[in-house]
C-alpha positions, 0 to 999 in steps of 0.5 A: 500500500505504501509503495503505492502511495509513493507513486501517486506522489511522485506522479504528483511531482512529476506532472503537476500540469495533471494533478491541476487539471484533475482538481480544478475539474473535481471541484468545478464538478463539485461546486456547480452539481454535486454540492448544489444538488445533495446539499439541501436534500441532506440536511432536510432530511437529517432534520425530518428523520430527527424531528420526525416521529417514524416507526421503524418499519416506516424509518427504513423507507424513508432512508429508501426513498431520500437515498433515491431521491437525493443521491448518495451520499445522503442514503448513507448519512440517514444509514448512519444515523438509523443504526446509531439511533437503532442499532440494527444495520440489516439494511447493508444490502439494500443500502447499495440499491438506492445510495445511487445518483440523484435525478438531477445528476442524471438530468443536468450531467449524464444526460447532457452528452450526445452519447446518451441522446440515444434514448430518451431522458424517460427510458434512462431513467426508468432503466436505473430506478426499475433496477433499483427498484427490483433490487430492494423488492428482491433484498425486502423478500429475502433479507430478514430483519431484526425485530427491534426488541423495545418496538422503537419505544421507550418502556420502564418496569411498573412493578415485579411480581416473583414466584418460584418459577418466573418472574412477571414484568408489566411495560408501558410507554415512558410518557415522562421522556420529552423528545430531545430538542434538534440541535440545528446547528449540529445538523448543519456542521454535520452535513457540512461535513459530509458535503467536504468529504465527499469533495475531497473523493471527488478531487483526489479521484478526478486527480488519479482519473487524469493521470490513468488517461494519461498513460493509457494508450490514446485508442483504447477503448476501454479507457473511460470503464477502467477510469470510471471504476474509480470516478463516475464523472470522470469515467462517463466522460472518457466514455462518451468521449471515446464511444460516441462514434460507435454503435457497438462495443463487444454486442452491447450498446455502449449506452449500457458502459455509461448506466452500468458504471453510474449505477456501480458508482466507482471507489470513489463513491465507495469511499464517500460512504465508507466515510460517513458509516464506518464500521457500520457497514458491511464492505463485502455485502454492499459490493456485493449488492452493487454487482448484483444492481449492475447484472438487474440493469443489464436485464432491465436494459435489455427488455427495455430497449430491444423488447418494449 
């Protein structure tokens, strides 16, 4: 690992010109689409789930529902959040289903390459969010949750009444509790935070993007998948870039790298969710899930274009 740390450095130093042209691109990404469009639903939806009184049958698709809405990495900060409040982290593999890009990545970034004029804006996203879609349904039928033992309430013994063989214990809601006043500004520190981490991927990604376009052969077609399995912007790019002019690659629509590589979403993005769960997180069983999203997209790809 080291040995490897030494070289990105020294690439660093020896071509400077690059690391510049990676990060002022990262940051532009940065600033005008990915800040703009996760900011607001982040820190919104951190405030409902802490002011909200949700049960927790309902909590886990909220964190569905904004995570497909808003992008990642909100899907992984409502995660966190859940697990700390709930200590229950059964939802691993659907977190990999919807901790995906937001519509307005899609619209305003994806789908502003010719490449992608190939189908219409309606049918990509109904090819990624079906996908999604059929991922969480297949996690919901076969993945068992833990039953919260307390319901997601807080109870207290009334009183005790023993006998030689059992000991009987009577609950009720603890109504004396007052629900803990939302700290706002933590809220915002927070997604702050989070917003700074996810750049700093974004940047150091785009950096190591450039320098793999850089040395790889100026013709190899498959320049833009190798750079997009560790940043989707700039992977997507490389794609259309190189792919534009051609209508096949291997027998499959080169539209499909383009999907396949935003839905996997890279190390980077791996990264930035690894960052804001911690240990949390089953590395394994998220990866997992996210190969599985990318075989349903093919199929939902598939049915989509050449059989509808």
């Amino acid at each position: 690992m080291i040995i490897m740390e030494i070289f990105c450095l020294a690439l660093v130093l020896l071509r400077p010109y690059t690391a510049f042209t990676g990060a002022k691109n990262g940051l532009v990404l940065w600033a005008d689409i990915v800040l703009p469009g996760i900011f607001p639903a982040s820190f919104l939806s951190c405030i409902l789930l802490n002011r909200l009184n949700i049960s927790d049958k309902y909590l886990k698709i909220y964190i569905i529902v904004c995570g497909i809405l808003s992008g990642f990495p909100v899907a992984a900060i409502l995660y966190s959040q859940y697990c700390n409040e709930k200590n229950d982290n059964n939802l691993d593999g659907i977190l990999a289903y919807c901790n995906i890009s937001s519509p307005s990545f899609i619209c305003n970034y994806i789908y502003n390459f010719d490449l992608m004029k190939r189908i219409s804006l309606s049918r990509l996203l109904s090819i990624i969010y079906i996908s999604s879609l059929a991922g969480i349904t297949l996690c919901l039928f076969t993945v068992r949750f833990k039953k919260p033992s307390r319901s997601g309430k807080d109870y207290k013994p009334i009183f005790i009444i023993k006998n030689e063989k059992k000991a009987v214990y009577r609950l009720k809601p603890d109504k004396e509790k007052k629900k803990q006043e939302i700290n706002v500004g933590i809220i915002m520190e927070q997604t702050c935070i989070n917003m700074i981490k996810a750049g700093g991927f974004i940047v150091f990604f785009s950096c190591l993007s450039q320098y793999l376009i850089l040395i790889l052969p100026d013709k190899f077609i498959l320049k833009g998948i190798i750079t997009g399995l560790f940043e989707i912007t700039t992977g997507i790019n490389q794609i259309c870039a190189d792919l534009v002019d051609i209508n096949k690659v291997y027998g499959i629509d080169s539209v499909l790298f383009v999907i396949l590589i935003n839905n996997f979403g890279g190390l980077s993005t791996l990264l930035q969710t690894i960052s804001v769960t911690g240990s949390i997180l089953d590395i394994k069983k998220y990866i997992y899930h996210k190969i599985i999203y990318c075989c349903i997209t093919v199929l939902v790809y598939t049915f989509m274009i050449y059989v509808l």
